[in-house]
N, CA, C and O of each residue as an XYZ file, in Angstrom:
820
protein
N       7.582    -38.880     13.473
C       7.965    -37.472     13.589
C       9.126    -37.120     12.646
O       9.156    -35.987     12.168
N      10.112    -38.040     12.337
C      11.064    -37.915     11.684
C      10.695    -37.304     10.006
O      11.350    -36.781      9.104
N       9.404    -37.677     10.199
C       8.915    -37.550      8.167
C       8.763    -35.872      8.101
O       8.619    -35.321      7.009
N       8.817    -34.930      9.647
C       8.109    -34.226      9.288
C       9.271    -33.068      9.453
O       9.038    -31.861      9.388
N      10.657    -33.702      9.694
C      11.601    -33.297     10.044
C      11.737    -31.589      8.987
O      12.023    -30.450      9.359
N      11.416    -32.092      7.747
C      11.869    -30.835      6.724
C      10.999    -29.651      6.615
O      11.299    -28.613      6.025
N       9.564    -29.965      7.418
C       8.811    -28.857      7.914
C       9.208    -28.162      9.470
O       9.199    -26.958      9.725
N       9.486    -29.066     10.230
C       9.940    -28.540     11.542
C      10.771    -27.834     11.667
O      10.629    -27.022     12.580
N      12.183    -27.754     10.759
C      13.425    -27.446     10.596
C      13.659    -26.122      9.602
O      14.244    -25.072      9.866
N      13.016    -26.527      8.399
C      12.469    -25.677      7.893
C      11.883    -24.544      8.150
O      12.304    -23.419      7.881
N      10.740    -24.885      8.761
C       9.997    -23.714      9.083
C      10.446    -22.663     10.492
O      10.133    -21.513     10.800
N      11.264    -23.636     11.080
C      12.260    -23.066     12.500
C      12.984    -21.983     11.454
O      12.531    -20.840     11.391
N      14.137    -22.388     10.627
C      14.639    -21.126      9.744
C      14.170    -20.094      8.949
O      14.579    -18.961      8.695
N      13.074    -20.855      8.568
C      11.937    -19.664      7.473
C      11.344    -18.689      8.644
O      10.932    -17.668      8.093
N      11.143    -18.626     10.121
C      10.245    -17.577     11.043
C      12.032    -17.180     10.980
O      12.053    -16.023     10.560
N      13.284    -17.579     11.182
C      14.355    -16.719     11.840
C      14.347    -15.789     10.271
O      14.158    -14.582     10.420
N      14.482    -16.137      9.250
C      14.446    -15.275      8.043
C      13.561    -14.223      7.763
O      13.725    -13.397      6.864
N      12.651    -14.265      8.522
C      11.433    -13.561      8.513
C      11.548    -12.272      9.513
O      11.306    -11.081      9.322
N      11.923    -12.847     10.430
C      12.648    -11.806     12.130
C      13.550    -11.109     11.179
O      13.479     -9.916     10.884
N      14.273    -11.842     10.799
C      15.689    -11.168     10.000
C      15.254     -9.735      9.257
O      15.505     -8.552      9.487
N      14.529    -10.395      8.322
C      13.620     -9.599      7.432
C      13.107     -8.367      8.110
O      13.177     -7.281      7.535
N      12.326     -8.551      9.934
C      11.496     -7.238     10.286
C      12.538     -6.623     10.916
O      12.329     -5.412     10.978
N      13.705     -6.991     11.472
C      14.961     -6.750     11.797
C      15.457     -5.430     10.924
O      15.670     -4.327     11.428
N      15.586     -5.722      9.655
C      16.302     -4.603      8.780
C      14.922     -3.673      8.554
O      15.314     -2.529      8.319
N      13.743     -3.718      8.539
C      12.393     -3.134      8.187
C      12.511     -1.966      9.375
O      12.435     -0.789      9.021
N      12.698     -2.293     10.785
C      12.591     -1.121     11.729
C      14.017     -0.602     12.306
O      14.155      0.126     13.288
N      15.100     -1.159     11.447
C      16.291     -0.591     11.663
C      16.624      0.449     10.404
O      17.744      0.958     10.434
N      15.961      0.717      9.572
C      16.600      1.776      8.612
C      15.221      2.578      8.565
O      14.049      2.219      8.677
N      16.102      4.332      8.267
C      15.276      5.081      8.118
C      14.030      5.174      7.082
O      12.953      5.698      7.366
N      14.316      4.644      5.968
C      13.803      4.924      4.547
C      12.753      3.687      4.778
O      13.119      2.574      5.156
N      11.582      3.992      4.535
C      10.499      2.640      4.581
C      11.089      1.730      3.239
O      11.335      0.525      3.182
N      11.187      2.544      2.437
C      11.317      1.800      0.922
C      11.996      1.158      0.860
O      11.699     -0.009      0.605
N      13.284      1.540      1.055
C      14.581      0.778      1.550
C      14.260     -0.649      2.279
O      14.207     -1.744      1.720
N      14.030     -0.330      3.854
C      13.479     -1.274      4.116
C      12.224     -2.567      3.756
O      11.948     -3.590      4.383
N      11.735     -2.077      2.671
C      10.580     -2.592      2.174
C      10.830     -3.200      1.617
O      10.233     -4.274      1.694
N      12.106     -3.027      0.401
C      13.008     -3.514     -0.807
C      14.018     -4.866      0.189
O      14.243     -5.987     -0.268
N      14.447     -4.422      1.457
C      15.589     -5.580      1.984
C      14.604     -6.933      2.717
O      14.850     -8.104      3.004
N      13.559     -6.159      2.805
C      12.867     -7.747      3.488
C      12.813     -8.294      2.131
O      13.385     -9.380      2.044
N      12.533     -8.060      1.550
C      12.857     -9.544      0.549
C      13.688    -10.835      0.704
O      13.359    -12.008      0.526
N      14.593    -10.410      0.999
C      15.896    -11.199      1.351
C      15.341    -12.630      1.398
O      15.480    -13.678      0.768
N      14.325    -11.956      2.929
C      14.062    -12.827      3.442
C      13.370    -14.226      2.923
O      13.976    -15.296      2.968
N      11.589    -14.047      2.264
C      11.544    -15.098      0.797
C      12.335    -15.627      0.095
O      12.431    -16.776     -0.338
N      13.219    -14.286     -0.070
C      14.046    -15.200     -1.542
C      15.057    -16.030     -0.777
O      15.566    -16.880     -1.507
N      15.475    -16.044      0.385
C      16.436    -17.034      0.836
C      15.883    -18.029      1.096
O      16.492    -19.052      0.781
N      14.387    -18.210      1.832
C      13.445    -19.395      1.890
C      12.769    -20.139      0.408
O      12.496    -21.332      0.276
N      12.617    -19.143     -0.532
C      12.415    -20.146     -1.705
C      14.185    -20.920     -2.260
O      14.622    -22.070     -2.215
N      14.751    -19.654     -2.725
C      16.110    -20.467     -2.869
C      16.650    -21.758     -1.977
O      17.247    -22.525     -2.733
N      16.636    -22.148     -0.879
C      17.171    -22.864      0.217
C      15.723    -23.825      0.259
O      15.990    -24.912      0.770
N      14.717    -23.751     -0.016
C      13.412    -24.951      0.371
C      12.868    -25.444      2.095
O      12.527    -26.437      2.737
N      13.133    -23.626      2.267
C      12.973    -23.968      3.492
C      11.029    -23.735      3.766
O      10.365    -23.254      2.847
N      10.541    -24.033      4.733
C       8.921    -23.637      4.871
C       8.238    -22.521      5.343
O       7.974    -22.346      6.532
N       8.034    -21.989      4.711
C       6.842    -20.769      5.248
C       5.465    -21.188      4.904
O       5.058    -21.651      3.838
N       4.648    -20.876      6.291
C       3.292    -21.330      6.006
C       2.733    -20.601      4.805
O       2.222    -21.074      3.789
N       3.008    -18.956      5.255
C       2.516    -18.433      3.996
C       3.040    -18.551      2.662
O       2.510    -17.645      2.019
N       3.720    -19.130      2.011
C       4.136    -19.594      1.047
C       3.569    -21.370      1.183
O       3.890    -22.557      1.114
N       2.994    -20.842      1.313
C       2.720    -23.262      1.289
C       1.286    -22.898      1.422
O       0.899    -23.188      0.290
N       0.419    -22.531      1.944
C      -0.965    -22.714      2.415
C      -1.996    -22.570      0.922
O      -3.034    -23.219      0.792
N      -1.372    -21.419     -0.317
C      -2.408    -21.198     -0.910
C      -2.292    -22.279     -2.660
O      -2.882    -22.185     -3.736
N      -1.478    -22.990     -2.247
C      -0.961    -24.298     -3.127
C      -2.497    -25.450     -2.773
O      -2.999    -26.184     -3.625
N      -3.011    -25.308     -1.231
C      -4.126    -25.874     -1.051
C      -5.123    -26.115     -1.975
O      -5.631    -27.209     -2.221
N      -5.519    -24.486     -2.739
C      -6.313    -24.377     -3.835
C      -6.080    -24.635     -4.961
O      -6.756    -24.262     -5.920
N      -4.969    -25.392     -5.005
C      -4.593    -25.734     -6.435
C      -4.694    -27.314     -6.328
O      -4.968    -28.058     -7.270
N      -4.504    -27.591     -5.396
C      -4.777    -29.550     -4.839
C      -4.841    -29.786     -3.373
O      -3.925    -29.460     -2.618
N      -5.474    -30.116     -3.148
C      -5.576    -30.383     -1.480
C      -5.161    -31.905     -1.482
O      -5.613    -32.852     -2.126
N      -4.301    -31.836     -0.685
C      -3.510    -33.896     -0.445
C      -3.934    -33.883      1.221
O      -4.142    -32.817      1.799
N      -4.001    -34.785      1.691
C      -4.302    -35.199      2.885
C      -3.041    -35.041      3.801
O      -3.047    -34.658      4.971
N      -2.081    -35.366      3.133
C      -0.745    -35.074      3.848
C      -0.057    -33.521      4.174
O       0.880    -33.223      4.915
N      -1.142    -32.465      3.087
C      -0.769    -30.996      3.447
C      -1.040    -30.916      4.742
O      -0.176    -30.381      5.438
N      -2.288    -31.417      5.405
C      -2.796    -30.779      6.546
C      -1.580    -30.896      7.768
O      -1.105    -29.865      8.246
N      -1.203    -32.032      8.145
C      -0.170    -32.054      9.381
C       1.186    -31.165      9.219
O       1.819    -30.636     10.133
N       1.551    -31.128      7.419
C       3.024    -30.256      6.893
C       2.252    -29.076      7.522
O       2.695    -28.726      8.616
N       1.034    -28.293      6.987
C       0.944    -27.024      7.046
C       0.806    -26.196      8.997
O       1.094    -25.062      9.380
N       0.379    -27.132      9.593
C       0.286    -27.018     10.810
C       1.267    -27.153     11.954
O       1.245    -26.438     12.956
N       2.064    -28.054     11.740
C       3.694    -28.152     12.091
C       4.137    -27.054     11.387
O       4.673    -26.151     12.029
N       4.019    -26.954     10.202
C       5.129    -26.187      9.381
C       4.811    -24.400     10.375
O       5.666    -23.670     10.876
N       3.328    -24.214     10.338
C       3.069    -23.048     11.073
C       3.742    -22.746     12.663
O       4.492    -21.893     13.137
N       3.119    -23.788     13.105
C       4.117    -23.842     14.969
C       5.634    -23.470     14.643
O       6.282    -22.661     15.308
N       6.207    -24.294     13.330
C       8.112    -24.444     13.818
C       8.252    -22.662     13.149
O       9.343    -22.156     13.409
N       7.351    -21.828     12.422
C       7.485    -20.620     12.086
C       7.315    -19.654     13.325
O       8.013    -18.693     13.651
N       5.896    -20.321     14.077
C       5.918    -19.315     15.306
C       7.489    -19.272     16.346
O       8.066    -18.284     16.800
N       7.825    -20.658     16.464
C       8.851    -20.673     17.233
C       9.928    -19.839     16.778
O      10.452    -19.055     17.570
N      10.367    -19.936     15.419
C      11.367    -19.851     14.953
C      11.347    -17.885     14.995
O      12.136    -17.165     15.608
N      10.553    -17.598     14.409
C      10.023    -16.237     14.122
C      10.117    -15.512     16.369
O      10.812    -14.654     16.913
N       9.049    -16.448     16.890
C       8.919    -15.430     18.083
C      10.494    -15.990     18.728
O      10.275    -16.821     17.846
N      11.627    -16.298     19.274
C      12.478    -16.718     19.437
C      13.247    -15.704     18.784
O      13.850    -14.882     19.474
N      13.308    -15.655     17.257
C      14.400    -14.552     16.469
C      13.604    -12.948     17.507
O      14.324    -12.369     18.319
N      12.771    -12.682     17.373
C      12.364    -11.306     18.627
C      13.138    -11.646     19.525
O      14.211    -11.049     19.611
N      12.921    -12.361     20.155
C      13.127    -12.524     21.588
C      14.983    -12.250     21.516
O      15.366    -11.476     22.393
N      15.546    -12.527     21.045
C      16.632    -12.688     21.012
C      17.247    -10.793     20.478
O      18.025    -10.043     21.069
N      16.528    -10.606     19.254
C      16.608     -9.080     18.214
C      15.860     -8.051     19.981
O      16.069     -6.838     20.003
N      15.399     -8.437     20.721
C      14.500     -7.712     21.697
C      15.788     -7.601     22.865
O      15.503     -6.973     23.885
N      17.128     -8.156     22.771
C      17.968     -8.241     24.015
C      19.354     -7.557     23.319
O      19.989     -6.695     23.926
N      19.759     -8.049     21.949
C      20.331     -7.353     21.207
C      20.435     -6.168     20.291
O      21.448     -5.765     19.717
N      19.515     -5.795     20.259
C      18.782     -4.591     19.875
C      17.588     -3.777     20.088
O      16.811     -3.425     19.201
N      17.502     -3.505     21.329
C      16.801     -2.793     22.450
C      16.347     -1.610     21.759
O      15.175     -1.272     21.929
N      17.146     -0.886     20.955
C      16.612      0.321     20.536
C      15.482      0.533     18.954
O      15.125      1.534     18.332
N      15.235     -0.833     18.792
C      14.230     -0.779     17.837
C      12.886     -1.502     18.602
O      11.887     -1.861     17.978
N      13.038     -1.627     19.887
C      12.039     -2.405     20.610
C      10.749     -1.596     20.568
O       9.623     -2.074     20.429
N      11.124     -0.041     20.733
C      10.119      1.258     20.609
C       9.204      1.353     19.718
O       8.097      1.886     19.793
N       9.878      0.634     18.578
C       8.878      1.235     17.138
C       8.290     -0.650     16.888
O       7.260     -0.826     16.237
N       8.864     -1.576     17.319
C       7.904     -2.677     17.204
C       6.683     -2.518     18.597
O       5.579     -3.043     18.449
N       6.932     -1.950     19.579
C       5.775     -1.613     20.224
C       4.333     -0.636     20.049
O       3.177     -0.560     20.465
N       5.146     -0.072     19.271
C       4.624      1.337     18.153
C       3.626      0.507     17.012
O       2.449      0.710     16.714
N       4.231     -0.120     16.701
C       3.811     -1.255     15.459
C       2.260     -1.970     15.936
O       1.100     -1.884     15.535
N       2.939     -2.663     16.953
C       2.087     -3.620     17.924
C       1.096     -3.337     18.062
O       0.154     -4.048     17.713
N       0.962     -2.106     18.667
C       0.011     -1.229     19.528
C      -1.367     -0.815     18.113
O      -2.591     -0.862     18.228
N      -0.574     -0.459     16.966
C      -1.557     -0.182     16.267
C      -2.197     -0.699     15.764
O      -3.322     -0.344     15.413
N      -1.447     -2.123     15.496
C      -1.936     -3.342     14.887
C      -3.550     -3.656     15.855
O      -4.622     -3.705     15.252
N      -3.472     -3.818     17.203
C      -4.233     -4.294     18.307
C      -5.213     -3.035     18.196
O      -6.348     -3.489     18.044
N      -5.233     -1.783     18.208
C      -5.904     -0.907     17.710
C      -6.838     -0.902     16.509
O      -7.978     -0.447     16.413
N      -5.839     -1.706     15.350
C      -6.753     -1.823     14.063
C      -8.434     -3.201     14.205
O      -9.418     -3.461     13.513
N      -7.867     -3.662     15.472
C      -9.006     -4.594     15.647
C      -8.712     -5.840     14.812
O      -8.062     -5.723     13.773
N      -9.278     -7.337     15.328
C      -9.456     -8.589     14.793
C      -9.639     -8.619     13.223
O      -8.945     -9.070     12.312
N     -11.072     -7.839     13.279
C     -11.188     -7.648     11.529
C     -10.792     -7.095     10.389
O     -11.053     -7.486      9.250
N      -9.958     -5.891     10.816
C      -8.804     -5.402      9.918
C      -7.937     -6.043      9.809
O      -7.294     -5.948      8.763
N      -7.417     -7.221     11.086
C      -6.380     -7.735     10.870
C      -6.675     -8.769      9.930
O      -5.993     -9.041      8.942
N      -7.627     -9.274     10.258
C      -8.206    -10.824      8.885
C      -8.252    -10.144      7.500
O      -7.949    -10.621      6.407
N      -8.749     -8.793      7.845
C      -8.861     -8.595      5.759
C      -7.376     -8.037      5.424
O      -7.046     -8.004      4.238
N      -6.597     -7.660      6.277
C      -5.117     -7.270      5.924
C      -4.171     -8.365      5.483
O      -3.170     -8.420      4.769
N      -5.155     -9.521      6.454
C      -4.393    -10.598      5.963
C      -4.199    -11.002      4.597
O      -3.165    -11.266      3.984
N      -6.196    -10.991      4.019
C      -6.065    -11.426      3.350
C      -5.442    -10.955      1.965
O      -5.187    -11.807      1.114
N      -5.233     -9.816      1.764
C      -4.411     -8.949      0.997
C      -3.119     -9.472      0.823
O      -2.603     -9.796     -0.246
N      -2.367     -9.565      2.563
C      -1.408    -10.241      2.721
C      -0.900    -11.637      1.723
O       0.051    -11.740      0.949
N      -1.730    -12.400      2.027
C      -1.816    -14.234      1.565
C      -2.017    -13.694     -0.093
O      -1.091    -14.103     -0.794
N      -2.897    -12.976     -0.739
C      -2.785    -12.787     -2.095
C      -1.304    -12.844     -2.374
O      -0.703    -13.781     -2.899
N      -0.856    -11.819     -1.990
C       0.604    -11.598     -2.316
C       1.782    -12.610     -2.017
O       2.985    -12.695     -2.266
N       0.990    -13.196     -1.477
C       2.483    -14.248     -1.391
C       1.786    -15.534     -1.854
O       2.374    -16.615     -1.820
N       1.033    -15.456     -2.111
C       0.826    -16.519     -2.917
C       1.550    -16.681     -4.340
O       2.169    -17.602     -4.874
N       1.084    -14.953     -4.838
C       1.553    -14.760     -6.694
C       3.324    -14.643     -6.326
O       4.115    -15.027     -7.188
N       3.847    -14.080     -4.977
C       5.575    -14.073     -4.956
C       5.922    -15.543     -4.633
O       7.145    -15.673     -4.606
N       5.257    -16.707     -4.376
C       6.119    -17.879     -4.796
C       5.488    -18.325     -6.243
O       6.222    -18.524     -7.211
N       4.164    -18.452     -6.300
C       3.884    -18.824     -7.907
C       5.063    -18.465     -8.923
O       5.873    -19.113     -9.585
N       4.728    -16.955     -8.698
C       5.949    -16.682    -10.033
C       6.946    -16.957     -9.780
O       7.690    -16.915    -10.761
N       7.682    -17.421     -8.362
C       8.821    -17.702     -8.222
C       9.023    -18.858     -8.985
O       9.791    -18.984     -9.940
N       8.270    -19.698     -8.490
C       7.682    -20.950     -8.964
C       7.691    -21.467    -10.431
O       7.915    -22.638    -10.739
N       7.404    -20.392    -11.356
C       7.426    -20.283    -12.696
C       9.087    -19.704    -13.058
O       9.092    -19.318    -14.227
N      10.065    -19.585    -12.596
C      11.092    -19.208    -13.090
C      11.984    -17.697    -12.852
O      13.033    -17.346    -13.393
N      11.318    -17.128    -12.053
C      11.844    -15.681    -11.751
C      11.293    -15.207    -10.431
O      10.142    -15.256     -9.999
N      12.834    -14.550     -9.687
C      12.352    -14.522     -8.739
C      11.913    -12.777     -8.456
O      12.266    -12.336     -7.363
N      11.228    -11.888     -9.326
C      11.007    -10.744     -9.734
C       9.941    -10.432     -8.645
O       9.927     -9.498     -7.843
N       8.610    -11.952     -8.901
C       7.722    -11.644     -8.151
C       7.437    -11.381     -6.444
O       6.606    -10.774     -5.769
N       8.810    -12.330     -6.168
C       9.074    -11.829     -4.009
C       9.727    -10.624     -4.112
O       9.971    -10.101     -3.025
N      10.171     -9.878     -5.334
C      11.706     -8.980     -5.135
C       9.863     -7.772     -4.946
O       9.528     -7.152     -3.936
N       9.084     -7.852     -6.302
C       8.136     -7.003     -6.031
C       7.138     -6.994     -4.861
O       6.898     -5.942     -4.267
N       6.456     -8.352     -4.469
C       5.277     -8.681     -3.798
C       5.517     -8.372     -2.180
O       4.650     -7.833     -1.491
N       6.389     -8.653     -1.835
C       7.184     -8.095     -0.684
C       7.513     -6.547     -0.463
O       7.826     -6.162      0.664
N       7.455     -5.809     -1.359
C       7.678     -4.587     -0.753
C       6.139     -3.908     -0.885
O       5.643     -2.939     -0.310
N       5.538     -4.944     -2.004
C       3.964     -4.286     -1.780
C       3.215     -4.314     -1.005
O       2.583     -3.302     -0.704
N       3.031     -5.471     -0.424
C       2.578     -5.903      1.220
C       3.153     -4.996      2.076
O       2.374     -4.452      2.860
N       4.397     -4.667      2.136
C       4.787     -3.702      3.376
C       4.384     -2.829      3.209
O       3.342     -2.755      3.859
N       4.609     -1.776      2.539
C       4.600     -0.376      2.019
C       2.575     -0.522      1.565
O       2.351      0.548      0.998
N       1.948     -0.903      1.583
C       0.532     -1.336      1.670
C      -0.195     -1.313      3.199
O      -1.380     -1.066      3.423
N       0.850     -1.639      4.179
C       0.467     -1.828      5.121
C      -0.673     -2.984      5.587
O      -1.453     -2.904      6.536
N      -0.492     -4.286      4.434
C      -0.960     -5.665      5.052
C      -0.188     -6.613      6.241
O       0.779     -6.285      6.928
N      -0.846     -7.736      6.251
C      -0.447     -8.242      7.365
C       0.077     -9.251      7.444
O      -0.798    -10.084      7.680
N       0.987     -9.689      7.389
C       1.646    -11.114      7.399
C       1.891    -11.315      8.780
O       2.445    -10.619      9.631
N       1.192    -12.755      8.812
C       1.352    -13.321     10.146
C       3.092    -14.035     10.848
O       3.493    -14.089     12.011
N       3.571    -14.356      9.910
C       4.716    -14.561     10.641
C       5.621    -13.645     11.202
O       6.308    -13.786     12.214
N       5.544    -12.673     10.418
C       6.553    -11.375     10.372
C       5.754    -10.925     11.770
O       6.493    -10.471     12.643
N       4.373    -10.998     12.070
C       3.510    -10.550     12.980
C       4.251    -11.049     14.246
O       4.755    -10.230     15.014
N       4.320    -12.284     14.456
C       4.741    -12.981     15.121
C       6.098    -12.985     15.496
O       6.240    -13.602     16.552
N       7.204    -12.513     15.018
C       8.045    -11.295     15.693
C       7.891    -10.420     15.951
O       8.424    -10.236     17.045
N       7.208     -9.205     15.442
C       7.254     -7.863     15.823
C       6.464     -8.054     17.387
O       6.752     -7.188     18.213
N       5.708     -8.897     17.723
C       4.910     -8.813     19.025
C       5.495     -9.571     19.947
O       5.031     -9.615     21.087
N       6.850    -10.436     19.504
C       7.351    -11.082     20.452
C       8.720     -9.808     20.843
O       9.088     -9.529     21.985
N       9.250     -9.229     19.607
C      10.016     -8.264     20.109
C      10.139     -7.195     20.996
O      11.012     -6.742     21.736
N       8.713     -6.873     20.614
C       7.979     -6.046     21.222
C       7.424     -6.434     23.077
O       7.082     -5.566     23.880
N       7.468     -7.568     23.289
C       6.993     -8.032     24.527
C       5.665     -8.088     24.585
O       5.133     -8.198     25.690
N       4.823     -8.017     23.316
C       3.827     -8.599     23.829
C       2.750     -9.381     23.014
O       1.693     -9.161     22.423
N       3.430    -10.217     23.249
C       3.037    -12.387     23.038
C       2.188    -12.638     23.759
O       2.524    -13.574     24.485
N       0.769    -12.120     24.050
C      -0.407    -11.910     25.451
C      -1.233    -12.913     24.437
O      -0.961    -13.611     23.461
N      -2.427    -12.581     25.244
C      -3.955    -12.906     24.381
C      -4.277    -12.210     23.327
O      -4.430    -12.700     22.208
N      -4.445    -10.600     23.715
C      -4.656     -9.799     22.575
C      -3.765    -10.414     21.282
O      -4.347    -11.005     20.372
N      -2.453    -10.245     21.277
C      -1.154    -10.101     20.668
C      -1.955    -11.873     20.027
O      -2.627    -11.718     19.007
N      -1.912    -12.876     20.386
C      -1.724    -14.507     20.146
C      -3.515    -14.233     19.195
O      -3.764    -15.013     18.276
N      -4.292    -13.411     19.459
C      -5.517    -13.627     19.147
C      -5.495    -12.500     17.651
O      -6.153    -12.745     16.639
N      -4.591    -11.271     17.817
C      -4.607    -10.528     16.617
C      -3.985    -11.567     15.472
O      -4.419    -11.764     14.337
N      -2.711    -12.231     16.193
C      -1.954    -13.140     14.757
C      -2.681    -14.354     14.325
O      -2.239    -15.012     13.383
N      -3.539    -14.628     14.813
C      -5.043    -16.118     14.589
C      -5.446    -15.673     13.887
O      -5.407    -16.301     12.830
N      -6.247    -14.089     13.833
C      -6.854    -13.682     13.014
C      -6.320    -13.436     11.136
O      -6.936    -13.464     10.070
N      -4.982    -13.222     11.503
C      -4.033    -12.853     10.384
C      -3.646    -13.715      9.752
O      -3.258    -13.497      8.604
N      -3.625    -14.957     10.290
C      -3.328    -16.318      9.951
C      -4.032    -16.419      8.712
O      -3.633    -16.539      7.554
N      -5.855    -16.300      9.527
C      -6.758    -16.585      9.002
C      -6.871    -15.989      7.525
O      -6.803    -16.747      6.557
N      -7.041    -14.653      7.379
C      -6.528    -13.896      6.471
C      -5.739    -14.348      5.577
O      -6.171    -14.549      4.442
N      -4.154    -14.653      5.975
C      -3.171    -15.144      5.456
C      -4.191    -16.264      4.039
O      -4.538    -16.137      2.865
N      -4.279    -17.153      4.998
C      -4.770    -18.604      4.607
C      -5.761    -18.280      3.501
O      -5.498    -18.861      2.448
N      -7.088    -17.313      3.469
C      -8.246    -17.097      2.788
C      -7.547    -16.835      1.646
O      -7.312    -17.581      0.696
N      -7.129    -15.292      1.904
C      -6.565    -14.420      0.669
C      -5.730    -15.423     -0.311
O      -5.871    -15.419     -1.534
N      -5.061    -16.069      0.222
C      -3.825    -17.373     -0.530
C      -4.607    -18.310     -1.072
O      -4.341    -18.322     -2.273
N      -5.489    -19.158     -0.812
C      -6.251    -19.882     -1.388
C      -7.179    -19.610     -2.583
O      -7.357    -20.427     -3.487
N      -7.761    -18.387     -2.517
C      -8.733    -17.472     -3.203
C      -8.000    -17.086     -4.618
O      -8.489    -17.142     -5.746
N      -6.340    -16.572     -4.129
C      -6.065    -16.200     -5.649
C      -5.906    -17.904     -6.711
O      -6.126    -18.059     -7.912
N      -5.417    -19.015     -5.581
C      -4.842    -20.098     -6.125
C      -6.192    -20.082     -6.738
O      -6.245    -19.381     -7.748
N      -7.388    -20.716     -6.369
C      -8.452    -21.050     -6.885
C      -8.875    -20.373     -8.317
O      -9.415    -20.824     -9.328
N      -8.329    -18.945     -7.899
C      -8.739    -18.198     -9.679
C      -7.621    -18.483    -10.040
O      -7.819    -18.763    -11.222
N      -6.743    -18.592     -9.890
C      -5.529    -19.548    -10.726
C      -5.693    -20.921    -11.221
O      -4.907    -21.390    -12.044
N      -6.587    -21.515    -10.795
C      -6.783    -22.977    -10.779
C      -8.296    -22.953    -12.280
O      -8.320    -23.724    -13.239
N      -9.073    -22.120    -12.059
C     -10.450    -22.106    -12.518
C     -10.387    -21.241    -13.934
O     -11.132    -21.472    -14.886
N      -9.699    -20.541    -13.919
C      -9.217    -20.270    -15.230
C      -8.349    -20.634    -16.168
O      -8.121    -19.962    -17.174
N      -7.706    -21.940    -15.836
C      -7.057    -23.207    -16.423
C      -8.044    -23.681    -17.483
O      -8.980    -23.975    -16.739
N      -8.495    -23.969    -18.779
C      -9.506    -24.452    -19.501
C      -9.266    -26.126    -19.400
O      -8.348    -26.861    -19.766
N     -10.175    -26.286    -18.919
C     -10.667    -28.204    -18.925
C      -9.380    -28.660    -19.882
O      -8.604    -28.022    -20.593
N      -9.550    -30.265    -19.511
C      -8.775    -30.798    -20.602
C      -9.493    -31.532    -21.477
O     -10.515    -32.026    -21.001
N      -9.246    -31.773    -22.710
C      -9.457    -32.313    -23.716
C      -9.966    -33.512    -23.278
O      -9.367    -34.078    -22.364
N     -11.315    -34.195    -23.920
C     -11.340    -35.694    -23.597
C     -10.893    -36.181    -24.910
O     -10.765    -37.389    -25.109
């Protein structure tokens, strides 16, 4: 268990960065504004090497190792914890944004399972290309890809995973909409890696 310490730990801080993140999103008036400060949140998890599933999952399509599978699945749980926990906590200390993550919630569960999977997968595109390019040397692409996803109205599952714990409701519906988003997450992220991967020209023999 000890090997897996830097995903567990990790990914415990990458869901509180993420809360953090939906934290300033339904506390200021201006969407944009808010759209522009969740960033923070990525760029403190790429800077620091901490784990986000969605930042790790669509690297799959670029190499699949046998050892991703247990990182990416731990790494996901220590995000749920970390992420529904930062609600839970933003839900006792700040009561008066509890309204509009229920607001949130409600519509999300409204939009149905399958909006939520293709929102996802929109979602997972985008954060796939905001660590790539991070990845490549600039961190331009989370400062942009992050406010496009919001202000888009896709779905990121971790961020999901506070707003419904803040919100109070971490149910079936609520645990079965963020599976779906996951799912999403995961497709959309893999899909761009793969055309990232396939438009690489062979190598030379």
């Amino acid at each position: 268990m000890k090997k897996f310490f830097p995903e567990i730990f990790g990914g415990i801080a990458s869901g509180l960065l993420v809360g953090i993140g939906g934290t300033v999103l339904l506390s200021v008036d201006n969407r944009y504004v808010g759209a522009v400060l969740f960033s923070v949140a990525l760029l403190a998890i790429c800077c620091m090497g901490f784990y986000l599933y969605t930042g790790k999952i669509g690297f799959v399509g670029e190499k699949l190792e046998p050892e991703m599978i247990p990182q990416l699945l731990i790494g996901l749980l220590s995000n749920f914890v970390g992420a529904s926990l930062t609600g839970l906590l933003v839900h006792i200390c700040r009561p008066e944004i509890v309204e509009k993550a229920v607001s949130a919630c409600n519509t999300r569960l409204e939009n149905g399972l399958l909006r939520g999977f293709l929102l996802g997968c929109f979602c997972g595109i985008l954060m796939y290309a905001a660590v790539k390019i991070y990845r490549l040397g600039t961190p331009l692409g989370v400062i942009f890809c992050i406010p496009v996803f919001i202000l888009s109205g896709f779905e990121h599952s971790v961020a999901d995973m506070f707003y419904f714990a803040l919100a109070g409701m971490m149910n079936v519906k609520g645990l079965a909409f963020i599976l779906f988003v996951i799912l999403g997450n995961s497709v959309g992220a893999i899909a761009l890696a793969l055309m990232w991967r396939l438009k690489e020209p062979a190598p030379k023999k």
